[in-house]
C-alpha positions as CSV (number, residue, x, y, z in Angstrom):
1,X,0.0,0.0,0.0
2,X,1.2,3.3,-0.8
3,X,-1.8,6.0,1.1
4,X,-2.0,5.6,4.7
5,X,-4.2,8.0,7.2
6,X,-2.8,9.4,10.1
7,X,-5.8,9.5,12.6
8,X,-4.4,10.6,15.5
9,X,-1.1,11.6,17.9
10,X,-1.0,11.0,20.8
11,X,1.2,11.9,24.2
12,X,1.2,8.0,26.0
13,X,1.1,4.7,23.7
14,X,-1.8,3.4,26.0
15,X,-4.2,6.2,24.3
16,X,-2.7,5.3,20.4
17,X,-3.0,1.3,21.7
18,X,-6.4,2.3,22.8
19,X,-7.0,4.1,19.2
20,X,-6.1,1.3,17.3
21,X,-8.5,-1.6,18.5
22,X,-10.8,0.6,18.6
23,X,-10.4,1.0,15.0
24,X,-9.4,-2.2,14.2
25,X,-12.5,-3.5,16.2
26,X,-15.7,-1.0,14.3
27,X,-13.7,-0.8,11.3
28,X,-11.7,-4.1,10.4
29,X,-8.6,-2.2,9.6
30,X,-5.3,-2.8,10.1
31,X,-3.6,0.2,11.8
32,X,-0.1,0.9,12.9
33,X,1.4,2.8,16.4
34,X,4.6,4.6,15.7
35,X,6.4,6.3,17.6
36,X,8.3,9.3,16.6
37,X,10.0,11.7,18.6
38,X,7.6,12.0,21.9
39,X,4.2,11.5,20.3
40,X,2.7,8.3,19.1
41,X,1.2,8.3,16.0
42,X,-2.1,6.0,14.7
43,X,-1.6,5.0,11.4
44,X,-4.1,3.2,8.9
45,X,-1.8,2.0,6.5
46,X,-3.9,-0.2,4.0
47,X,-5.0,1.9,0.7
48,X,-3.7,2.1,-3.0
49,X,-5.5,5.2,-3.8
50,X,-6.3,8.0,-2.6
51,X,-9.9,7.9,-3.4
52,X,-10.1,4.4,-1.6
53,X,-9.5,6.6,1.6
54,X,-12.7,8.9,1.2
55,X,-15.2,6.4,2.3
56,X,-13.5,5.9,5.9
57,X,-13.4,10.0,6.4
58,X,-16.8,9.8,7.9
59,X,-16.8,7.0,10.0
60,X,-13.3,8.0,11.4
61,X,-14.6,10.9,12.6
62,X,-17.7,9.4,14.0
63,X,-15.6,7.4,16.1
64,X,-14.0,10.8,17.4
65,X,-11.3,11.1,15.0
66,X,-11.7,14.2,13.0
67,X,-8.1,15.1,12.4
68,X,-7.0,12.6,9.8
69,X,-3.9,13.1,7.5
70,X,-3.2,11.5,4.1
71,X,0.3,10.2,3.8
72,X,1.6,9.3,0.6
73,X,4.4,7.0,0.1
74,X,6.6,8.0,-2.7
75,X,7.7,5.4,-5.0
């Protein structure tokens, strides 16, 4: 996959571990914690396309995640 969304940052890992089965639980998707410099990041790190990524926008935010990123990986 080369599109990911960054969901959320957080300050501890137990809030981006919390994040992410949460996610992975109401959504099915895999998601990734990384850590970089003192903030954890929550990564969703399963799309091709960019438009694949519009469908999850609502339901990310639903789930009280409104500040999502697009990440593109260059090739």
């Amino acid at each position: 996959p080369t599109i990911s969304l960054q969901v959320g940052v957080f300050r501890t890992k137990i809030e981006a571990l919390k994040a992410q089965r949460r996610i992975t639980k109401k959504l099915n998707l895999p998601v990734e914690v990384v850590l970089e410099y003192d903030y954890y990041k929550v990564i969703v790190t399963v799309f091709y396309t960019r438009e694949e990524t519009y469908r999850y926008y609502p339901e990310l935010t639903q789930l009280g995640y409104p500040n999502i990123y697009l990440i593109e990986k260059r090739k």
